[in-house]
C-alpha positions as CSV (number, residue, x, y, z in Angstrom):
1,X,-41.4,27.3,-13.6
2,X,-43.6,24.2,-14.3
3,X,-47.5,24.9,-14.7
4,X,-48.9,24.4,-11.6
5,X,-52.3,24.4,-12.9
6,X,-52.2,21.6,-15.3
7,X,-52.5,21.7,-19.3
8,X,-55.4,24.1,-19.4
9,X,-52.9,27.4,-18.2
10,X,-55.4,28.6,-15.6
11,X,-53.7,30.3,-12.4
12,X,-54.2,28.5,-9.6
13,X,-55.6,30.3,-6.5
14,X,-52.4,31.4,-4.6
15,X,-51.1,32.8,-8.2
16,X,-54.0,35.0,-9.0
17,X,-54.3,36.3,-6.2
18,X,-50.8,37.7,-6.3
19,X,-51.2,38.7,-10.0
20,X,-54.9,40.2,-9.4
21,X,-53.2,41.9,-6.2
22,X,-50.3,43.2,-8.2
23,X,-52.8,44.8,-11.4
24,X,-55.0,46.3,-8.9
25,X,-52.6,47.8,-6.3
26,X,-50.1,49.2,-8.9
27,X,-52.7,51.6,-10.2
28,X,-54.2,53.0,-7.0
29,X,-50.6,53.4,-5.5
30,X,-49.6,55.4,-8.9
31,X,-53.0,57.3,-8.8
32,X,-52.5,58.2,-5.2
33,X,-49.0,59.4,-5.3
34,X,-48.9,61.8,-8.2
35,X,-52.0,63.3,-6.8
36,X,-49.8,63.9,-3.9
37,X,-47.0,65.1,-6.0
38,X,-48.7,67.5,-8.0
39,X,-50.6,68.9,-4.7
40,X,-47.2,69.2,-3.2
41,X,-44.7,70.3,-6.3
42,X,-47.3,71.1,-9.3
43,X,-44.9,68.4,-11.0
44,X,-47.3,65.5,-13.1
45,X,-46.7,62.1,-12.4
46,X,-45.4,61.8,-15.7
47,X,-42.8,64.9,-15.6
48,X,-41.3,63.0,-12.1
49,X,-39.6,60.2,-13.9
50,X,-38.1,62.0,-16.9
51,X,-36.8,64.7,-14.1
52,X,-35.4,61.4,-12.5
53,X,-33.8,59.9,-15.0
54,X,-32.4,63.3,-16.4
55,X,-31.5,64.2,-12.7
56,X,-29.5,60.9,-12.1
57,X,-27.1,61.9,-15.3
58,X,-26.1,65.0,-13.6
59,X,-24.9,67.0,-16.4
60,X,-24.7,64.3,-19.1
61,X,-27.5,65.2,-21.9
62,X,-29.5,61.9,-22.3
63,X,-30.1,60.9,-26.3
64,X,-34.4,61.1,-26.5
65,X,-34.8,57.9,-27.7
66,X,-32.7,56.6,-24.4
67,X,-34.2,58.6,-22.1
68,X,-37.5,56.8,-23.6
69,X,-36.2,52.9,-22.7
70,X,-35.2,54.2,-19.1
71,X,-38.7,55.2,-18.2
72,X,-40.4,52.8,-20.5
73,X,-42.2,54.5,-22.5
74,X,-42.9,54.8,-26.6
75,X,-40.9,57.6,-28.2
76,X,-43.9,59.6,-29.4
77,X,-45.3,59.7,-25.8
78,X,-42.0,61.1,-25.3
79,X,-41.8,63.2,-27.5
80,X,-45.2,65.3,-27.0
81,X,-44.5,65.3,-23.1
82,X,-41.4,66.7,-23.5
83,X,-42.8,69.7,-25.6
84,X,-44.6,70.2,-22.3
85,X,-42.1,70.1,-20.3
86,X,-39.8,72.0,-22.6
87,X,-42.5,75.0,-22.7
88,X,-42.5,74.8,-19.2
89,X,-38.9,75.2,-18.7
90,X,-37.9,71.9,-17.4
91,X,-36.1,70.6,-20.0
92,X,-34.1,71.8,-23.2
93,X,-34.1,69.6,-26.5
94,X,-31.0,70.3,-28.7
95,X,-29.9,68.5,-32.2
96,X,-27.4,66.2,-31.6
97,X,-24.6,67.2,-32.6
98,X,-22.8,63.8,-33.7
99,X,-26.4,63.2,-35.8
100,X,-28.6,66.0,-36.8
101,X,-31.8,63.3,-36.9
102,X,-31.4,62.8,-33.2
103,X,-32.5,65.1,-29.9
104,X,-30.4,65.3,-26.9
105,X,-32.4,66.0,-23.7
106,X,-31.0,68.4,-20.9
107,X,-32.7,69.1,-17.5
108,X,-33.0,73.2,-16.7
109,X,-31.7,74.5,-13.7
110,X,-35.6,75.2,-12.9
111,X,-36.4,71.7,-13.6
112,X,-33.0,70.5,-11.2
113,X,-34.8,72.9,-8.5
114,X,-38.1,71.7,-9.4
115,X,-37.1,67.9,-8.9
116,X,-35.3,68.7,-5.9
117,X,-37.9,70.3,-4.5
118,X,-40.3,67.7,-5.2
119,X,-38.0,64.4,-4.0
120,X,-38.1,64.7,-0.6
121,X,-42.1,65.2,-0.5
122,X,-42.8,62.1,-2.9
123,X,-40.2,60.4,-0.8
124,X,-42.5,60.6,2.3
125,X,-45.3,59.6,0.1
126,X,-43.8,56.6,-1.0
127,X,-42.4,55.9,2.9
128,X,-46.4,56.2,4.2
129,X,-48.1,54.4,1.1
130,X,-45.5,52.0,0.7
131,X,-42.9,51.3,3.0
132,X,-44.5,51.6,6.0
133,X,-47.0,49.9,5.5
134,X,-45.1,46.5,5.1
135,X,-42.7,44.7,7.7
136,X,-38.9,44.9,6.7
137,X,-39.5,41.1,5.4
138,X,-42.0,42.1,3.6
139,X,-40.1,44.9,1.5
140,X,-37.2,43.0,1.3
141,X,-39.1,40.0,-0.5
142,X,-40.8,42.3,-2.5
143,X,-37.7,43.8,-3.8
144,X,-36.4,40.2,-5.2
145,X,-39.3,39.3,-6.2
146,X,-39.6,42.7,-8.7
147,X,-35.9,42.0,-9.6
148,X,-36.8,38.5,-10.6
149,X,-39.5,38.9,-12.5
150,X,-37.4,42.2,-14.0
151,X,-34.5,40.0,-15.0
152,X,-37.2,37.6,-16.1
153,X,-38.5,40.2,-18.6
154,X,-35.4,41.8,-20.0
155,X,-33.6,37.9,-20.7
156,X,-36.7,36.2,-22.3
């Protein structure tokens, strides 16, 4: 896209207000539904999408340093939540057993349960704080626009 703004880079005032709106929304919304889903499951914010990602491989063990790009985050973050999780009996780390170095991550039957139990509560969270509060245009706009700027991001 060409710069709107000129040669001095500044957003112009239609652009920073969409960029201000998304910074500032993204972390209330965040901060307002895992307080919800650890009122209503005991599950962190952080456990829900490792339990998501592990839960969409069904039975497939997920390499750790995979499971770390799905959710976006650094493998030592990883790493010390999983200890967490693993001491709370959500998850198992085993050895690999193609290469000893690496750690193969399996969901629990008591972290299936506790993800299943948590889904359809953080599902009407998301509904209320999210989807009904825009029109149908609205969320289907928004959800091109995130895939653009995804596609944008992974290509570039």
């Amino acid at each position: 896209m060409a710069d709107k703004a000129g040669e001095s880079g500044d957003l112009d005032p239609v652009e920073l207000r969409a960029w201000r709106g998304l910074i500032e929304v993204t972390p209330l919304l965040r901060q307002r539904l895992d307080r919800l889903l650890t009122a209503d499951s005991g599950l962190s914010g952080s456990d829900y999408p490792v339990l998501v990602a592990l839960f969409e491989r069904a039975d497939r063990a997920v390499r750790s340093t995979e499971l770390a790009e799905l959710i976006g985050w650094e493998q030592s973050r990883l790493s010390h939540h999983l200890a967490r999780m693993e001491r709370r009996g959500l998850v198992q780390r085993k050895r690999h057993d193609a290469d000893n170095r690496g750690a193969e991550v399996h969901l629990t039957p008591q972290g299936r349960a506790a993800f299943q139990s948590a889904a359809r509560g953080h599902s009407r969270a998301v509904r209320t704080h999210f989807a009904d509060v825009l029109s149908p245009a609205q969320l289907a706009a928004l959800g091109e626009i995130m895939e653009t700027i995804k596609h944008h991001l992974e290509t570039s």
